[in-house]
C-alpha positions as a Markdown table, in Angstrom:
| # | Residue | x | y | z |
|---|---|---|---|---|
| 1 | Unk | -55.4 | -4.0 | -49.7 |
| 2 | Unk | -54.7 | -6.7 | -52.6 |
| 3 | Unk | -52.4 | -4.6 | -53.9 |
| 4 | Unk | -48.7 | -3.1 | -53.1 |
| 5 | Unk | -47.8 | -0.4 | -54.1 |
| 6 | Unk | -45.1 | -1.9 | -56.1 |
| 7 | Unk | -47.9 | -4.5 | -57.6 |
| 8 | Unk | -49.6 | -1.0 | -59.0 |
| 9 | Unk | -46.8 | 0.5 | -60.7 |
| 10 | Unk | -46.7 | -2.6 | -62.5 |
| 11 | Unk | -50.2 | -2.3 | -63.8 |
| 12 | Unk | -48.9 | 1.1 | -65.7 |
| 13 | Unk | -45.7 | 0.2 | -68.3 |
| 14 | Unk | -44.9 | 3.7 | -68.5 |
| 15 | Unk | -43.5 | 4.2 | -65.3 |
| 16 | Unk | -41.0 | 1.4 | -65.9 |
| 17 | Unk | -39.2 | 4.1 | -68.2 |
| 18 | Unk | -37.1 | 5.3 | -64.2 |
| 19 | Unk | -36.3 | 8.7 | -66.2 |
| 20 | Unk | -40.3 | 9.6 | -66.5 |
| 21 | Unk | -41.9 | 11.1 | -63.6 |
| 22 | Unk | -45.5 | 11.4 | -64.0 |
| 23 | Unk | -47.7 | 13.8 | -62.2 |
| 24 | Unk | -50.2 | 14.8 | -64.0 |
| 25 | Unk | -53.0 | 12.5 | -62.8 |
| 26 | Unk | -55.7 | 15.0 | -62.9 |
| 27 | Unk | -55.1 | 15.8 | -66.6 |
| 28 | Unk | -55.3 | 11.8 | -67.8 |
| 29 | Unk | -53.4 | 9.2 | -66.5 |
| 30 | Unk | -51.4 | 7.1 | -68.4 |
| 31 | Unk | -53.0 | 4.1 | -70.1 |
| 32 | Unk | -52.8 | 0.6 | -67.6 |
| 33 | Unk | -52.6 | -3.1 | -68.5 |
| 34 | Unk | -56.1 | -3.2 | -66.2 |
| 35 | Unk | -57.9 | -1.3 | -68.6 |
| 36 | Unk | -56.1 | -1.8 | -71.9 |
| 37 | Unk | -57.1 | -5.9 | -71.4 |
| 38 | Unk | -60.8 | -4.8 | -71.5 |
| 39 | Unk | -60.4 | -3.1 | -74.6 |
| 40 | Unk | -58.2 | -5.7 | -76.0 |
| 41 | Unk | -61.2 | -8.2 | -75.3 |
| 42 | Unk | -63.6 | -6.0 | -76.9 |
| 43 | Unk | -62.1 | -6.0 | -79.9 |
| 44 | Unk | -61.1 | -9.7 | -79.9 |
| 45 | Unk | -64.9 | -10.1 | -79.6 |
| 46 | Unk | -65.9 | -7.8 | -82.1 |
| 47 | Unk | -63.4 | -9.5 | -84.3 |
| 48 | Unk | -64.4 | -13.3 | -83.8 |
| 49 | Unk | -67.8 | -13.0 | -82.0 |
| 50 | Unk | -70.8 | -12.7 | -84.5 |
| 51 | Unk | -73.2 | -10.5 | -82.5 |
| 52 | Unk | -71.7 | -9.8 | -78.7 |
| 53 | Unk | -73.8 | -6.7 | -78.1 |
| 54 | Unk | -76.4 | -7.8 | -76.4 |
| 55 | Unk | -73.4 | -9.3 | -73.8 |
| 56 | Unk | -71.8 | -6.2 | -73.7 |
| 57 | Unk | -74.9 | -4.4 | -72.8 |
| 58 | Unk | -75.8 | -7.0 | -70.0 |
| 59 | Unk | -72.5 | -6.0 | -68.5 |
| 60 | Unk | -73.2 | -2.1 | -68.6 |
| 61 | Unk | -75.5 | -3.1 | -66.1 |
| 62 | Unk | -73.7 | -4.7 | -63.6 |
| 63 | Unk | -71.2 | -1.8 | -64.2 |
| 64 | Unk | -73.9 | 0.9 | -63.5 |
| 65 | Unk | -74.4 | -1.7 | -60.2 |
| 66 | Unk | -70.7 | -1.0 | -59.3 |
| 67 | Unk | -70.3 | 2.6 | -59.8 |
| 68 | Unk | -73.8 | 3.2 | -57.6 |
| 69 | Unk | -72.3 | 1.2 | -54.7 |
| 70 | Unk | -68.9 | 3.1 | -55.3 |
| 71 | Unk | -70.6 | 6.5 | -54.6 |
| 72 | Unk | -73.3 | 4.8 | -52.4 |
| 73 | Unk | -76.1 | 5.7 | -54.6 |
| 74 | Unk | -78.9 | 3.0 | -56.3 |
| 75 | Unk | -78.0 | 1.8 | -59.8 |
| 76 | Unk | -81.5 | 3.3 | -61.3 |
| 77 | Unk | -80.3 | 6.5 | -60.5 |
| 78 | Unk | -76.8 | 6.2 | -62.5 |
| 79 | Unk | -77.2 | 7.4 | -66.4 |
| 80 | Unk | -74.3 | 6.9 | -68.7 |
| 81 | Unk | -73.6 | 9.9 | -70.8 |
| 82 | Unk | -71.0 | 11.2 | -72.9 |
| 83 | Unk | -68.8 | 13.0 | -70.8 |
| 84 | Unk | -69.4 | 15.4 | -67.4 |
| 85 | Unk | -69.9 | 18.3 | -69.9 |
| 86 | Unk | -73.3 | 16.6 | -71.1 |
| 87 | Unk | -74.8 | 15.0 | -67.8 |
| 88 | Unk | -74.6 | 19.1 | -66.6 |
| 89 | Unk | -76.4 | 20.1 | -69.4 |
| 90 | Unk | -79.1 | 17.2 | -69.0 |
| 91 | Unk | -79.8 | 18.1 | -65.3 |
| 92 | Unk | -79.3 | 22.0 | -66.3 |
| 93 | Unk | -82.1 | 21.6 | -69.0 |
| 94 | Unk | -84.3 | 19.6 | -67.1 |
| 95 | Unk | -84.6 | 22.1 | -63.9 |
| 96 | Unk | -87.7 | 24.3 | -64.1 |
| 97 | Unk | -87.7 | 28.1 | -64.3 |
| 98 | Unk | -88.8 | 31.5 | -65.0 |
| 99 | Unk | -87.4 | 34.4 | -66.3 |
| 100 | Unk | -85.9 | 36.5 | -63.6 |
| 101 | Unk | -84.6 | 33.4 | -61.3 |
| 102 | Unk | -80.5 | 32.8 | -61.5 |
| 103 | Unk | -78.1 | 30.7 | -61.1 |
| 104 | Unk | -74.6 | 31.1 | -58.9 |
| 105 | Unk | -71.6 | 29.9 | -60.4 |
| 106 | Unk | -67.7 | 30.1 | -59.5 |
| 107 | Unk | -66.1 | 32.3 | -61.8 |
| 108 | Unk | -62.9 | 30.3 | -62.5 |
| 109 | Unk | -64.8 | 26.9 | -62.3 |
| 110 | Unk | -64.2 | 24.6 | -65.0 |
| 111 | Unk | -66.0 | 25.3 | -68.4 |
| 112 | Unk | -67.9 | 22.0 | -67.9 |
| 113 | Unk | -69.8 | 23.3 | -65.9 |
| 114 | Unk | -70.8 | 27.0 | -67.0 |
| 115 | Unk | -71.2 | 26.1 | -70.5 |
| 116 | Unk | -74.9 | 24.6 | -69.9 |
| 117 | Unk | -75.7 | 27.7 | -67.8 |
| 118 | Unk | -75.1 | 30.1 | -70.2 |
| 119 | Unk | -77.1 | 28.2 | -72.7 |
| 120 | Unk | -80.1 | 29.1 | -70.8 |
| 121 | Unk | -79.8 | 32.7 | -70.6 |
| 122 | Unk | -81.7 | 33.5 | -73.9 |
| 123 | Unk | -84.7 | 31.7 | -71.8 |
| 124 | Unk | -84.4 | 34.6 | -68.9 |
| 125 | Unk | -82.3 | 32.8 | -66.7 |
| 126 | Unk | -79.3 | 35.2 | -64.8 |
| 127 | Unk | -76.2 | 33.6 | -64.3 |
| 128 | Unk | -74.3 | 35.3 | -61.2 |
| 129 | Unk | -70.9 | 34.8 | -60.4 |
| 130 | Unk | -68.5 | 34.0 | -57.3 |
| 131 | Unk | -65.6 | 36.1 | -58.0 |
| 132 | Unk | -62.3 | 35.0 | -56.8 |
| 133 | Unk | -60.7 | 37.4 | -54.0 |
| 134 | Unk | -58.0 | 39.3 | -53.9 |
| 135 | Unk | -55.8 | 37.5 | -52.2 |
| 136 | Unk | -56.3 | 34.7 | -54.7 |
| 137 | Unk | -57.8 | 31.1 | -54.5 |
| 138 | Unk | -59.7 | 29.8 | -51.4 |
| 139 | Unk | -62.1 | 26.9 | -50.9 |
| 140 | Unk | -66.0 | 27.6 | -51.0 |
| 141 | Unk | -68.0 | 27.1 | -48.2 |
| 142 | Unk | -71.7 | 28.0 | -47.6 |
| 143 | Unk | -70.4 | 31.4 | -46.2 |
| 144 | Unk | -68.9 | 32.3 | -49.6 |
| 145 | Unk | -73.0 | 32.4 | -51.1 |
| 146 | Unk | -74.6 | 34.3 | -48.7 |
| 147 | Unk | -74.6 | 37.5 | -50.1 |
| 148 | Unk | -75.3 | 36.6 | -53.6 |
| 149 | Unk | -78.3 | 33.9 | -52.9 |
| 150 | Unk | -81.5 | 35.1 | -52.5 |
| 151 | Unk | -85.2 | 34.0 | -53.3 |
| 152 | Unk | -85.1 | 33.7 | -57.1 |
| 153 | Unk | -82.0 | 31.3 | -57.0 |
| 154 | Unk | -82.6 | 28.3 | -58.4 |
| 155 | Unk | -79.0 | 26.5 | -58.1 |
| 156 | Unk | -75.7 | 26.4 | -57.3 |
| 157 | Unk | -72.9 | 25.0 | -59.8 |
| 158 | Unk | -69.5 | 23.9 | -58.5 |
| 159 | Unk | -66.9 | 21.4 | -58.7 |
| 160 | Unk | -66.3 | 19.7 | -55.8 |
| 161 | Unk | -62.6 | 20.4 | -56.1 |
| 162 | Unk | -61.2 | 23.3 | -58.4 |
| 163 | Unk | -59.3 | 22.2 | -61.5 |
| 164 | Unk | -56.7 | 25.2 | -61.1 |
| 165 | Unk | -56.4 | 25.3 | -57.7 |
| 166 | Unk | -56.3 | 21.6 | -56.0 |
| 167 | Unk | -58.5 | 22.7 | -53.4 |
| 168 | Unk | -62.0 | 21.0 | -51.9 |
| 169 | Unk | -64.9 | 23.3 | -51.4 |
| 170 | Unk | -67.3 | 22.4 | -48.8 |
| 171 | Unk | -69.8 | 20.6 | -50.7 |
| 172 | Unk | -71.5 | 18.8 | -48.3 |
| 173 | Unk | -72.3 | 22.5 | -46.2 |
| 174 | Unk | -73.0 | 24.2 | -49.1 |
| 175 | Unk | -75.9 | 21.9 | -49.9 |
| 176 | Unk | -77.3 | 21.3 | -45.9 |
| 177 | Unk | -77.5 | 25.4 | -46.1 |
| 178 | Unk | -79.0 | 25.7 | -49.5 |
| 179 | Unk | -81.3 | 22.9 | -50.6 |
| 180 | Unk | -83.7 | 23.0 | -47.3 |
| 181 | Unk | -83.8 | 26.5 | -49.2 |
| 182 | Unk | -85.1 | 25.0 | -52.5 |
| 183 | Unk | -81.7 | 25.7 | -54.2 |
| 184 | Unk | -80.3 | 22.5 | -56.1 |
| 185 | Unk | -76.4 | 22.3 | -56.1 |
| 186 | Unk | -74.7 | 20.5 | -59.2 |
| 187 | Unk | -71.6 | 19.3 | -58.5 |
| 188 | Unk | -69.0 | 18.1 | -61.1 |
| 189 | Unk | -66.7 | 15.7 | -59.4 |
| 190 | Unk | -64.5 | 14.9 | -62.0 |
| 191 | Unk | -61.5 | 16.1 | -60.0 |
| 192 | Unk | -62.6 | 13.6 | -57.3 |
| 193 | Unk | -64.0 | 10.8 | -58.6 |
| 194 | Unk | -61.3 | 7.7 | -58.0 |
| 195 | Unk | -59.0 | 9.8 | -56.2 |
| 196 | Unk | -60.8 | 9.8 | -53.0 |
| 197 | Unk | -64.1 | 8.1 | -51.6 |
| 198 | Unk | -67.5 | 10.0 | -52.6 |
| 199 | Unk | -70.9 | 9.2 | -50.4 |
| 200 | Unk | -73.7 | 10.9 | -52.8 |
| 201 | Unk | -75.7 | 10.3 | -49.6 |
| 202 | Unk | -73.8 | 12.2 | -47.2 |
| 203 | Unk | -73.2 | 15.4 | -49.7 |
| 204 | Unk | -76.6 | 15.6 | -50.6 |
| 205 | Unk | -75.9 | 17.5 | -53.8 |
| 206 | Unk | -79.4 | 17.5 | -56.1 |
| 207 | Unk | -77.3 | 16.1 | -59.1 |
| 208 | Unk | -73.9 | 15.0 | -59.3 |
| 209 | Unk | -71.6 | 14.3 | -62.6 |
| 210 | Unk | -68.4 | 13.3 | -63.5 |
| 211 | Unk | -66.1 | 12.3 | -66.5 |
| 212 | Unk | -63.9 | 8.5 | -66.6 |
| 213 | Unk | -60.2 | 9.8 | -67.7 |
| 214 | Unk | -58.8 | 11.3 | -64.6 |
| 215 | Unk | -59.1 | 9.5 | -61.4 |
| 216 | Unk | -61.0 | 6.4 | -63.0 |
| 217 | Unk | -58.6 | 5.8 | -65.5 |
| 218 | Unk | -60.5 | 4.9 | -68.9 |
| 219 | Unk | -60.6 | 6.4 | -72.1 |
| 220 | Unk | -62.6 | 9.7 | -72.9 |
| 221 | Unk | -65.9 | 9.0 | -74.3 |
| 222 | Unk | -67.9 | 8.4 | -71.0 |
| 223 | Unk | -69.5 | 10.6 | -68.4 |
| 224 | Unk | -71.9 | 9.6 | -65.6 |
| 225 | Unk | -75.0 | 11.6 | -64.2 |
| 226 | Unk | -76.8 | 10.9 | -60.2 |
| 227 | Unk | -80.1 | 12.3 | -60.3 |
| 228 | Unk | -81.0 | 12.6 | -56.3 |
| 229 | Unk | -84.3 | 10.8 | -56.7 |
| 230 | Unk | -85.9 | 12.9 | -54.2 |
| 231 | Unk | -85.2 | 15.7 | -57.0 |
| 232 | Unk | -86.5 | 13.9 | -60.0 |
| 233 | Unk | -90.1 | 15.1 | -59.7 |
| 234 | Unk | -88.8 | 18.7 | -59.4 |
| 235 | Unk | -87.3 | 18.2 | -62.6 |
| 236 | Unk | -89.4 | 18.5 | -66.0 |
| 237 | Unk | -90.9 | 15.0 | -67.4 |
| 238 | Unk | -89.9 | 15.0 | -70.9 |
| 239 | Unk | -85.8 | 14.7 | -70.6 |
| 240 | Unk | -84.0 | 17.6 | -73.0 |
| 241 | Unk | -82.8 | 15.1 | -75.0 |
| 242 | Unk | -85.3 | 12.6 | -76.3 |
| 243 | Unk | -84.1 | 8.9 | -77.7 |
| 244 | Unk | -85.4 | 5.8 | -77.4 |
| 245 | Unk | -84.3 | 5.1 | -74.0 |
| 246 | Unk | -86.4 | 7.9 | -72.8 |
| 247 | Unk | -89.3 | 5.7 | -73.6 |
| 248 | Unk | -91.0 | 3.2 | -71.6 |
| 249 | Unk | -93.6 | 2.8 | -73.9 |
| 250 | Unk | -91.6 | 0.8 | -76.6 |
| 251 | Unk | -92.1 | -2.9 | -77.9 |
| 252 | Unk | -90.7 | -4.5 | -80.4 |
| 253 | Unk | -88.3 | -1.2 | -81.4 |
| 254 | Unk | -91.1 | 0.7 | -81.7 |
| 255 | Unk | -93.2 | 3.3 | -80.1 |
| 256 | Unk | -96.5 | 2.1 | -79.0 |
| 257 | Unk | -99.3 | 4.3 | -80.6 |
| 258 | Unk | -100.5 | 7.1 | -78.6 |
| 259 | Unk | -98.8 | 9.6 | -76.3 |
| 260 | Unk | -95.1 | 9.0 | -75.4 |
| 261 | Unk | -94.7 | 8.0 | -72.0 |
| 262 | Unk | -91.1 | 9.0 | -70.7 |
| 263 | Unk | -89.5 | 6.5 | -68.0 |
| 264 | Unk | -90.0 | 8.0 | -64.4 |
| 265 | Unk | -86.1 | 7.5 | -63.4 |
| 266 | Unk | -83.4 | 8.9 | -64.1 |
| 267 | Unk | -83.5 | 6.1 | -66.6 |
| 268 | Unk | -85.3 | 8.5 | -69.4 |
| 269 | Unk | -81.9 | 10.7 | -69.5 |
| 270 | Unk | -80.4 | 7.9 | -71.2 |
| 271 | Unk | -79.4 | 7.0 | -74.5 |
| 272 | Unk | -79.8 | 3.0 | -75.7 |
| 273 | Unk | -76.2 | 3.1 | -77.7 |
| 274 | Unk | -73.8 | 3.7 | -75.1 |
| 275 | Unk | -70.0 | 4.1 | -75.2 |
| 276 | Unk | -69.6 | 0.2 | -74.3 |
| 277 | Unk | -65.9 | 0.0 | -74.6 |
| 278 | Unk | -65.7 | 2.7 | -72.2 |
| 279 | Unk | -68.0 | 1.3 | -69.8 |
| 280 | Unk | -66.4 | -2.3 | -70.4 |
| 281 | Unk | -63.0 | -1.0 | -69.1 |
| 282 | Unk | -64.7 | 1.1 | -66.3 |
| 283 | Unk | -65.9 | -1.8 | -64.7 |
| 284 | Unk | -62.7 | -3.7 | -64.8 |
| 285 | Unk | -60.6 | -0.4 | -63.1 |
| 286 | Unk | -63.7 | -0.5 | -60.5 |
| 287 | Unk | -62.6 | -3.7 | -59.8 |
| 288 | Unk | -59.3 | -3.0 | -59.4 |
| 289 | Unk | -60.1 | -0.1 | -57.0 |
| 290 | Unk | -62.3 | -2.2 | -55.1 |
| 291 | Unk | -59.3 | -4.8 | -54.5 |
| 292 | Unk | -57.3 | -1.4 | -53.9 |
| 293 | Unk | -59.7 | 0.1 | -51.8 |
| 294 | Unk | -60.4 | 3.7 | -52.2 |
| 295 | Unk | -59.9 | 5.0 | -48.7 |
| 296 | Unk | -56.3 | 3.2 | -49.0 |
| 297 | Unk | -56.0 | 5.6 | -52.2 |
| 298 | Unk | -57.0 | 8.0 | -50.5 |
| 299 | Unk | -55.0 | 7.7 | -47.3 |
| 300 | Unk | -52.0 | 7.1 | -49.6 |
| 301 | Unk | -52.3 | 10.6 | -51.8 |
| 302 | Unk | -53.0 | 12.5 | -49.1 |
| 303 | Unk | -49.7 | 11.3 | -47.7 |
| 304 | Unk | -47.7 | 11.8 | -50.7 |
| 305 | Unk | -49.4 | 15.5 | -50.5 |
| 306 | Unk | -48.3 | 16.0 | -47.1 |
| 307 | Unk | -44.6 | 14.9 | -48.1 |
| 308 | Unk | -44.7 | 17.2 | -51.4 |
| 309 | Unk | -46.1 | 20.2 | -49.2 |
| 310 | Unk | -42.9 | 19.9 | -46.9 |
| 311 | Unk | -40.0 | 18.9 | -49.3 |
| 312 | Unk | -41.2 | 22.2 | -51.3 |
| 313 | Unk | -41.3 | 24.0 | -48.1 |
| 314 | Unk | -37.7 | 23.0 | -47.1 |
| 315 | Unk | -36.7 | 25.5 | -51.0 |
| 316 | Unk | -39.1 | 28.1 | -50.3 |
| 317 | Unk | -41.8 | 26.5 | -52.4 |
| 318 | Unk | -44.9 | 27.6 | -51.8 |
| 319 | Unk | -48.5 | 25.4 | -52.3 |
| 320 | Unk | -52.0 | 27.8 | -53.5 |
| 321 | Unk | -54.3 | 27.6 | -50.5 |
| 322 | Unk | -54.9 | 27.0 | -46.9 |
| 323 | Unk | -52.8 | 23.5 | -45.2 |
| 324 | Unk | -56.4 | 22.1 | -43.7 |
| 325 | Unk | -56.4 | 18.8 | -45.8 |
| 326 | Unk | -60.3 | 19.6 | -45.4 |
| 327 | Unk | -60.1 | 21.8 | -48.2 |
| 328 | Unk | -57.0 | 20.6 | -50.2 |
| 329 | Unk | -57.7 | 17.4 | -52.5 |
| 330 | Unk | -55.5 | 14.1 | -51.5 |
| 331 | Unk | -53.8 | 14.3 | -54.9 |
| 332 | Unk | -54.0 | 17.6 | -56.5 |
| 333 | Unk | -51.5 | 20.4 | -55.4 |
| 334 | Unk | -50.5 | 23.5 | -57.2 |
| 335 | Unk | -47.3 | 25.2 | -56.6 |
| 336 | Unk | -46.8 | 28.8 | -57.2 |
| 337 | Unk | -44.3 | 28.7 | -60.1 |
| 338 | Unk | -45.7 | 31.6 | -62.6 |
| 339 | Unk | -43.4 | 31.8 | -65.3 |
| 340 | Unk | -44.0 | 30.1 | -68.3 |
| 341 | Unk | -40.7 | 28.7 | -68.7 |
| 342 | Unk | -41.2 | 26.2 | -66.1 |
| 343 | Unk | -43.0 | 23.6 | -68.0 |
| 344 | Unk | -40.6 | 23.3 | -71.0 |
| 345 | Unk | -38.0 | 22.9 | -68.1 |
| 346 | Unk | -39.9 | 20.5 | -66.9 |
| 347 | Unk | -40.9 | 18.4 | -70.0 |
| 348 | Unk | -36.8 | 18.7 | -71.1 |
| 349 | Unk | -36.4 | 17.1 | -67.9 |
| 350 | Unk | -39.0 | 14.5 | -68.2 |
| 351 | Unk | -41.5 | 15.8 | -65.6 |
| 352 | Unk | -45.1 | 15.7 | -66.8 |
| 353 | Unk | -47.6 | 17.8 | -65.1 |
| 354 | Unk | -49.9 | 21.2 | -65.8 |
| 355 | Unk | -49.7 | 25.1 | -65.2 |
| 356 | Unk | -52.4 | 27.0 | -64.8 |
| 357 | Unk | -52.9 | 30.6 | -64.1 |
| 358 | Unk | -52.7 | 29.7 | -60.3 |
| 359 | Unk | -49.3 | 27.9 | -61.0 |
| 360 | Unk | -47.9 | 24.6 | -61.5 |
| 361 | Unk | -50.7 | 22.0 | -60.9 |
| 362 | Unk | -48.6 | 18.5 | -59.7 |
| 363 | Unk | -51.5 | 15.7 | -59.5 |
| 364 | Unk | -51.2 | 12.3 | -58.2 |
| 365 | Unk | -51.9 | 9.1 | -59.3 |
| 366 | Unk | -52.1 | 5.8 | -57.1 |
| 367 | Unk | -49.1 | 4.7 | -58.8 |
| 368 | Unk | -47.1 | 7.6 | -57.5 |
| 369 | Unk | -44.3 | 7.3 | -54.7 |
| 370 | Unk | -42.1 | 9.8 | -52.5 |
| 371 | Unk | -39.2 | 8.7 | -54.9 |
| 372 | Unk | -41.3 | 10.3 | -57.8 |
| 373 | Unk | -41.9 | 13.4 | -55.5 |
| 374 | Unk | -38.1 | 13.3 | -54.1 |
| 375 | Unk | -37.3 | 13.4 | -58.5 |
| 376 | Unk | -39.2 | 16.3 | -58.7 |
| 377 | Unk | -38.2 | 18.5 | -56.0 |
| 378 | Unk | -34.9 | 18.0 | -57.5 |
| 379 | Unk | -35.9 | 19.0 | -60.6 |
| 380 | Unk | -37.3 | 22.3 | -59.3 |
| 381 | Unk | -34.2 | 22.8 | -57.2 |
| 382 | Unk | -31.9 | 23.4 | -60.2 |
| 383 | Unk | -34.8 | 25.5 | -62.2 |
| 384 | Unk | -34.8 | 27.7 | -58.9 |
| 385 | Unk | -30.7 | 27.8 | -59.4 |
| 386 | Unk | -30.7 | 28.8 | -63.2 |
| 387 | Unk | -33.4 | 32.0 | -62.2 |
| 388 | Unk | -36.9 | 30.1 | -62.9 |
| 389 | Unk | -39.4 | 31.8 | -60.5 |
């Protein structure tokens, strides 16, 4: 690792403020000096440069080049999009059905992913729900759809871990049970992505999206799409969204006469104006988390879990979900702390994170350290002493 911990604090100027504790990762994290240089060079360059486009655009390739190998896939099947809202709806409106077939879904998902789903119900499609039990938030696992799969299922939606909850569903069984069945599984990792390591590969999800401005650090503007090319000729030709870098059948900027001819990659779901700035500082912050390495990350939030877990137990804190790291995230816990008092306590005492309707959702960042968690527990020590619950 090229990096101490203390080296990566120092790549985020807000957390030289000692009084700020930060823990809300999963949320945004806090603007760095890795990605604020790439967008201080874009705009030198826009500003003295007389036409750096086409250099820019160069580099959005060898960016796509770096986030394939990050997630082990091959750059051709990377699309840039706007954000993880629109790659679902690209691979949602590009899947092939008839009236009658559904679609299972996780009922307190994130609205990323349902929103495209329920877009398509004027067209026949049923949308069928996961509800969540009784005894309240649990991981899915290829158990949890057994009963509500059948023959006209043409998908499953999830996120691979649950914005609310912290916890990891089993994507990887969920999609060895399902898609030998013919059901595609969409998975938004946006939770995931740059927290812990991804292998596209080894899930074997049909289609997997995520967003920049939680684990990957950048600003909003950017989503990715990975189109499983084994999937793309399942998929209708003519993408739901048609632009110019649909077409392979362009010279010159403009169509050739006759019938359109869409590019046979995942390649046609793309636009040719892409968010450059945001892909600019992406590559940079790939950098920095290749120098990191992500299993390091990984290795290091799951530890600062493992500590929060047990400092909380020590008050009589108590964590949604089961203590298998298998189906918790490394950086995302959520504490069950229900009234809504808690997080004006916690901003008044200068502790940044997120409630939820499971609780209080603390998330990680690789800057983090047990001093920040030791801070916090603190903090929740004297709310438990003025009557918080």
């Amino acid at each position: 690792m090229k990096y101490s911990i203390a080296d990566v604090r120092l790549q985020f100027p807000l957390l030289a403020d000692e009084t700020v504790i930060f823990l809300n990762a999963s949320f945004q994290q806090p603007m760095n000096l890795i990605v604020s240089s790439a967008i201080e060079r874009y705009v030198k360059e826009s500003l003295y440069e007389p036409s750096p486009k086409s250099k820019w655009n160069a580099e959005c390739e060898n960016v796509r080049s770096k986030i394939a190998k990050f997630i082990n896939a091959q750059p051709e099947d990377i699309v840039f999009t706007r954000d993880a809202t629109e790659s679902c709806n690209l691979f949602q409106r590009s899947l092939k059905f008839k009236p009658g077939d559904n679609v299972v879904l996780l009922r307190n998902d994130h609205p990323s992913q349902t929103a495209g789903w329920l877009g398509l119900i004027p067209e026949g499609l049923e949308v069928r729900y996961v509800e969540r039990g009784e005894s309240g938030p649990l991981p899915y696992t290829a158990d949890t759809f057994t009963d509500i799969v059948d023959e006209n299922t043409i998908a499953i939606g999830l996120s691979s871990i649950m914005f609310d909850s912290g916890l990891r569903n089993d994507v990887k069984s969920i999609c060895d049970t399902y898609r030998p069945r013919g059901v595609h599984v969409l998975v938004d990792a946006t939770q995931e992505i740059g927290f812990a390591k991804i292998d596209v590969r080894d899930l074997g999800a049909s289609a997997l999206v995520f967003s920049v401005q939680k684990g990957l650090s950048c600003p909003t503007g950017l989503g990715l799409l990975y189109v499983d090319p084994e999937v793309l000729p399942q998929l209708r030709p003519t993408p739901p969204i048609m632009s110019a870098g649909s077409l392979s059948n362009i010279k010159g900027g403009s169509i050739v006469p006759g019938p359109y001819i869409c590019f046979q990659s995942a390649r046609r779901f793309e636009h040719v104006n892409k968010a450059l700035l945001q892909c600019l500082a992406l590559g940079k912050y790939l950098d920095f988390l290749d120098a990191v390495g992500i299993t390091n990350v990984q290795t290091h939030l799951e530890g600062l879990s493992s500590y929060l877990i047990s400092e909380l137990t020590a008050i009589g804190v108590e964590t949604v979900g089961p203590d298998d790291q298998k189906y918790r995230s490394p950086h995302s816990n959520v504490l069950k702390l229900h009234s809504p008092e808690w997080l004006p306590f916690f901003v008044y005492n200068h502790v940044y994170v997120s409630q939820y309707s499971c609780g209080v959702r603390v998330s990680f960042g690789v800057y983090n350290t047990k001093s920040d968690v030791d801070k916090f527990v603190a903090v929740i020590r004297k709310g438990l002493q003025i009557g918080l619950l």
